[in-house]
C-alpha positions in Angstrom: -24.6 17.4 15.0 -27.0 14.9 13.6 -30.4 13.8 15.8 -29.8 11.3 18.1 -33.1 9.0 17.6 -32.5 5.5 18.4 -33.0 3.2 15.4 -33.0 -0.2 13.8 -31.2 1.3 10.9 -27.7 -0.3 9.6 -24.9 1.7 9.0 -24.3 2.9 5.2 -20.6 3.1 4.4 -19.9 5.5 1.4 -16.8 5.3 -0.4 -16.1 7.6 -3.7 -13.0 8.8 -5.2 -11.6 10.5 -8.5 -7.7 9.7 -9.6 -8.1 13.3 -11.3 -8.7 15.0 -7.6 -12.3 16.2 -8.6 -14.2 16.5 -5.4 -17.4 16.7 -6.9 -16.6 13.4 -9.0 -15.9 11.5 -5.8 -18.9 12.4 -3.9 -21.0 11.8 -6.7 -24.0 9.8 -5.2 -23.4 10.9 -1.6 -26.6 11.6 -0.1 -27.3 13.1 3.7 -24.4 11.8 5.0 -23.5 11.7 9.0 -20.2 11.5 8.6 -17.2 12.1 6.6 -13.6 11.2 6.2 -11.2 13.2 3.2 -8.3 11.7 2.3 -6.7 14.2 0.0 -3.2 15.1 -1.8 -0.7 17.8 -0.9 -1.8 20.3 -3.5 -5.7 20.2 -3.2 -5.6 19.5 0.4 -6.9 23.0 1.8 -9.3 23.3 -1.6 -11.1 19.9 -1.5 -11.6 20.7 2.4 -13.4 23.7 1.9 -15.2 22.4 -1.2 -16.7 19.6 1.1 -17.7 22.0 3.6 -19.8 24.0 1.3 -21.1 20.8 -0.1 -22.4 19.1 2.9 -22.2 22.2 5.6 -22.6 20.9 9.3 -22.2 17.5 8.7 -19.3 16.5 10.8 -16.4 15.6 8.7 -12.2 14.9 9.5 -9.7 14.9 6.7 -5.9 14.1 6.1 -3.6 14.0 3.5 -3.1 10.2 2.3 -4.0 7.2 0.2 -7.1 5.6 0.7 -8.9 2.0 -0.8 -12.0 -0.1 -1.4 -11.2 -2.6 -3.8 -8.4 -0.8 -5.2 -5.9 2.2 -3.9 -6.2 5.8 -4.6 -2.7 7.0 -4.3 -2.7 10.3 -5.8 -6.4 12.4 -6.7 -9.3 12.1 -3.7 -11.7 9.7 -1.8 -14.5 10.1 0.5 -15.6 8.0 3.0 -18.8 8.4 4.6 -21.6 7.1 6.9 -25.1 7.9 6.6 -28.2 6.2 8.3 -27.8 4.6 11.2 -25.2 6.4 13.3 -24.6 9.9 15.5 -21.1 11.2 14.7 -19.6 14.5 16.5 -15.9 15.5 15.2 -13.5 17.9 16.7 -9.9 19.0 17.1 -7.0 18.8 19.7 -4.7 21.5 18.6 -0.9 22.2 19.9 -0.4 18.0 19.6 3.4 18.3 19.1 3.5 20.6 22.8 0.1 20.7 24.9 -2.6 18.3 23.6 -4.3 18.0 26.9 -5.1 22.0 26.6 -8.1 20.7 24.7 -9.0 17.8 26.6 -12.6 19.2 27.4 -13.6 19.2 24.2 -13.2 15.5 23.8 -15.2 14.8 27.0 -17.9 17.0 26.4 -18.3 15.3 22.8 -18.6 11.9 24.8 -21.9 13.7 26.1 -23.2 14.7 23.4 -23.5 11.5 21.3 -23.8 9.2 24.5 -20.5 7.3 23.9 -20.5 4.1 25.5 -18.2 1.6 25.0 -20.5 -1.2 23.1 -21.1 0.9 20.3 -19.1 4.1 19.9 -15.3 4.6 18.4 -13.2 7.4 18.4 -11.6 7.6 14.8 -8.5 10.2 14.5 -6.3 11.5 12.1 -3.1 13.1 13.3 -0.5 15.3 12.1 2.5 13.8 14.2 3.9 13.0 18.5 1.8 10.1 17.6 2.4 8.1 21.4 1.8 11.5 23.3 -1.3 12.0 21.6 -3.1 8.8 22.2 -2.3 8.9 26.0 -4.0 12.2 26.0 -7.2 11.3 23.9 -6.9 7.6 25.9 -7.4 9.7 29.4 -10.4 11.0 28.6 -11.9 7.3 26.6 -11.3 5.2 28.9 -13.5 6.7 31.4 -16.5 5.6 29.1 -13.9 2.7 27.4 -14.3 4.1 24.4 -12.3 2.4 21.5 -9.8 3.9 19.2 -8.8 3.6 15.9 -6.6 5.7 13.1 -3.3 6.7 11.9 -1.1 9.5 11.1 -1.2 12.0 7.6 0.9 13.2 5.4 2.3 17.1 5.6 1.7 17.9 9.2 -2.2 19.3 8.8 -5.6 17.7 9.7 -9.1 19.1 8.8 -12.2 19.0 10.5 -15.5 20.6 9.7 -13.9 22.7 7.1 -11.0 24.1 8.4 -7.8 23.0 8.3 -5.0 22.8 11.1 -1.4 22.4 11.3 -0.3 20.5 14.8 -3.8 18.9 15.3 -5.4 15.9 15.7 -8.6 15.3 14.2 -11.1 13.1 15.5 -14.6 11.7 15.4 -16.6 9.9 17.9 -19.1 7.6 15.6 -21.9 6.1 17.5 -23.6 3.0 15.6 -27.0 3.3 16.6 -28.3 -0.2 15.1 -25.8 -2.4 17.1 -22.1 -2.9 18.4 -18.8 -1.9 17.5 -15.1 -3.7 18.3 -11.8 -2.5 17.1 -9.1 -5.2 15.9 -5.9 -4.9 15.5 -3.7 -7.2 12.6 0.1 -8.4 13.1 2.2 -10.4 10.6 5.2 -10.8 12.4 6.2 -13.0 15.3 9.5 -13.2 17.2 12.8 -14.3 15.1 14.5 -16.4 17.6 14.9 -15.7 21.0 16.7 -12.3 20.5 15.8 -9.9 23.3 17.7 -6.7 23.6 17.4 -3.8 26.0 17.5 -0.2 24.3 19.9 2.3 25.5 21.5 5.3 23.6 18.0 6.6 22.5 17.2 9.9 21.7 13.3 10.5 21.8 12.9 13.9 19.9 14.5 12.1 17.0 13.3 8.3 17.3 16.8 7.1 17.5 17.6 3.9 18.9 21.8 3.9 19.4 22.8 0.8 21.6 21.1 -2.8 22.1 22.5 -4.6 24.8 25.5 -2.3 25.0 26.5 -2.8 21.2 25.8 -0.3 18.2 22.6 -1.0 17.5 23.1 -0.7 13.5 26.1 -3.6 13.8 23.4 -5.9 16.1 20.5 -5.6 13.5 23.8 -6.1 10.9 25.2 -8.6 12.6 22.3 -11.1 13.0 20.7 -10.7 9.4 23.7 -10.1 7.5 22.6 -6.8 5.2 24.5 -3.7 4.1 23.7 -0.1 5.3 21.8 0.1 2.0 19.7 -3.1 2.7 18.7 -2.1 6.0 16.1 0.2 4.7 13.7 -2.6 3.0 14.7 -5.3 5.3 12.8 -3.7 7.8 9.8 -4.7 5.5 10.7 -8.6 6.7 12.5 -7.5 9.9 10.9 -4.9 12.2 11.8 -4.5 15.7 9.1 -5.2 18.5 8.4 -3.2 21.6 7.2 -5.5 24.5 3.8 -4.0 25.9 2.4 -6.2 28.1 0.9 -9.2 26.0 1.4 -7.2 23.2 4.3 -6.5 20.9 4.8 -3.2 19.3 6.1 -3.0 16.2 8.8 -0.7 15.2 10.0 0.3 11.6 13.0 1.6 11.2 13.3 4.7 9.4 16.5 5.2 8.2 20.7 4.7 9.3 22.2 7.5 11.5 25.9 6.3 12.0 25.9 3.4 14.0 22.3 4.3 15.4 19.3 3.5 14.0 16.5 5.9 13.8 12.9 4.4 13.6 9.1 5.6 12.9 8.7 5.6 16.9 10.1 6.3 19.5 12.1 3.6 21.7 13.2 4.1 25.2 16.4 3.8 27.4 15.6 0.3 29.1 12.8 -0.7 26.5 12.9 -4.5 26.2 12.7 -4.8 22.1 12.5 -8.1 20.0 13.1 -8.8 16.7 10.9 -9.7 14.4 10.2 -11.8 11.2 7.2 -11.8 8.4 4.8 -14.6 8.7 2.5 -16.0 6.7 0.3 -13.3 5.9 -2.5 -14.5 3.8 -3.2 -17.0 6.6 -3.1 -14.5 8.9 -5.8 -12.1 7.1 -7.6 -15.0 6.9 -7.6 -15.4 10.6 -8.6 -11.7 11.1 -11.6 -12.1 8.3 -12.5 -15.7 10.0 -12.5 -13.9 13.6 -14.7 -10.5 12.5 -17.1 -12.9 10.8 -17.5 -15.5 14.4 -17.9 -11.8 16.0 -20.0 -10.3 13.9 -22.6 -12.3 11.5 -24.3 -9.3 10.6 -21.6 -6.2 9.6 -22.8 -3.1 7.5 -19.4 -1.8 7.8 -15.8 -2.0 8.3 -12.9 0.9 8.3 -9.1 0.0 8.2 -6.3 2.1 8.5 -3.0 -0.1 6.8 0.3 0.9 7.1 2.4 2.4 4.1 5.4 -0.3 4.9 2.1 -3.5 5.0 1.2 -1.2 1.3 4.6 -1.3 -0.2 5.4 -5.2 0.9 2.0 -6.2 -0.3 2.5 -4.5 -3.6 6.0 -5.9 -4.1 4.6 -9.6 -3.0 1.5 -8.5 -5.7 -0.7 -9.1 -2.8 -2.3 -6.2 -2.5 -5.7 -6.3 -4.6 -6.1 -9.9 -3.4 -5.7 -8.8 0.2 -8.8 -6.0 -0.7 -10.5 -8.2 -2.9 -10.5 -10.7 0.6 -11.1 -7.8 2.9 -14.2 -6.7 0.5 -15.9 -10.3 1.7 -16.8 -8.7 4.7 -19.1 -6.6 2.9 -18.7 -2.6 2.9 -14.7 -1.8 3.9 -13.0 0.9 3.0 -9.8 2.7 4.8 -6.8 4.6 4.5 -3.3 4.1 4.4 -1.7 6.0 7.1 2.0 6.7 8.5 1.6 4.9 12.0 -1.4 3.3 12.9 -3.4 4.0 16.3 -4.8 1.3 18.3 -6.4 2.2 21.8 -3.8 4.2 23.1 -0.9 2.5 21.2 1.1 3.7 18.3 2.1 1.2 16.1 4.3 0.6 12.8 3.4 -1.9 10.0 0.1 -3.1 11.6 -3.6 -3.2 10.3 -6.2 -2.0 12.7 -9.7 -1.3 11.8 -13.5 -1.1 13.5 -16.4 -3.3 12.2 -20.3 -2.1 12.8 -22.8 -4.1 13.4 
């Protein structure tokens, strides 16, 4: 636990990283940090996490296994991102996430108390290993007594460290409080509603994300049916073509994962009698611009800014070649840095192919 003193200080936002998986290469120049984030591969996972511990020992630290960026992606080797001056950072673990999460609800709310969460300057930042939706309701009962804001995504290979161990079936989280200023979570969608199909999911299995019926009819022959693709085409159309959940004001998006028969099974889970829409790409350099334009009118003064992209909003703006302009445009608003993550966490929603991210003062 770092001391608490209130302070003028701006955040610093480290980010280092070595496409050869040397740890020491990546933190080279990482000095008293607060905070840290790993964001590892499947073969080094467990050695860069206890590496880092003996490093930087005590300083609270969360780690997965995934890609992670600045101005350009680190997808296989190691990166580090890290805070240092002007914030109080406490990280933690809820263990059992795929059965009993809320066994280790305390922790979570005693963590609150110890940095003095409140919601005009602290986030909650997680990394989980999987039962995405059922973990954020858990964490979400316990944040919103302070309204605490959320933001994060899902690893690779089931595991999660924090503070130098590692854990299978965990979540990992940090609560980050900016002492020099606010902080405000955002959340970033490219699509919008193709036509005005609405269908109401039935046939679901939710161990196995499966959506089989929409509106009574094989749901693989409705998405079929309207776009016109072939079993093999389904796959990457999803890319332009995602279903979306109806939350409120909201829309969640859903990817679909792959064919099973004439069901479809998806990256979330859907629902007997969820109302789902689908979706279609819009114009989404305007649309980061929008985001960028918005965090600016919000925040004139930002010393730092963490994102968590999806690996579906990766691949389609690699394919596009959209991808180092969209850093190079996200970089504009000073220090950013992120991950690319399997599901993205927003609050207590689990969402597919979104951008969500929290910008200090």
């Amino acid at each position: 636990m770092q001391s608490l003193q209130e302070g003028d200080k701006s955040v610093k936002q480290f980010f280092g990283m070595s496409r050869r998986g040397n740890l020491q290469e990546a933190v080279s120049g990482l000095y008293q940090p607060q905070f840290i984030m790993l964001l590892s591969n499947d073969t080094q996972f467990e050695e860069h996490v206890q590496t880092l511990e003996k490093l930087y020992p005590g300083v609270p630290s969360i780690g997965c296994i995934g890609m992670c960026y600045q101005t350009q992606v680190v997808e296989h080797g190691v990166g580090v991102i890290a805070f240092s001056d002007g914030v109080a950072a406490t990280a933690n673990v809820l263990e059992q996430v795929s059965t009993m999460p809320v066994k280790y609800i305390r922790r979570l709310e005693q963590d609150m108390q110890r940095v003095n969460a409140s919601s005009r300057d602290t986030v909650c930042i997680d990394f989980c290993s999987g039962n995405d939706a059922c973990v954020l309701t858990t964490i979400h009962t316990a944040l919103r007594q302070r309204g605490i804001p959320l933001v994060g995504g899902t690893g690779d290979q089931g595991k999660v460290s924090v503070n130098g161990r590692v854990y299978p079936d965990g979540v990992a989280y940090a609560l980050v409080r900016n002492l020099g200023g606010r902080v405000k979570t955002y959340k970033e969608n490219i699509y919008h509603q193709l036509g005005d199909y609405r269908f109401i999911a039935s046939d679901t299995d939710r161990a196995n994300y499966t959506l089989g019926s929409l509106n009574g009819k094989p749901a693989k022959q409705v998405y079929q049916d309207i776009l016109h693709v072939t079993d093999q085409e389904i796959l990457t159309r999803t890319f332009q073509n995602p279903f979306g959940r109806l939350n409120g004001d909201d829309t969640c998006i859903i990817s679909i994962k792959e064919v099973n028969g004439n069901a479809l099974a998806c990256f979330r889970q859907v629902n007997d009698s969820d109302v789902l829409l689908l979706l279609e790409l819009g114009d989404y350099r305007a649309i980061t611009r929008q985001t960028i334009e918005q965090i600016c009118a919000d925040f004139p003064r930002r010393s730092a800014v963490f994102s968590v992209n999806c690996l579906f909003r990766y691949k389609l703006f690699s394919e596009q070649g959209y991808m180092q302009d969209y850093l190079r445009e996200m970089a504009s608003l000073g220090s950013h840095a992120g991950f690319v993550g399997y599901g993205e966490h927003y609050n207590n929603r689990f969402v597919n192919q979104s951008m969500t991210c929290v910008v200090f003062e």
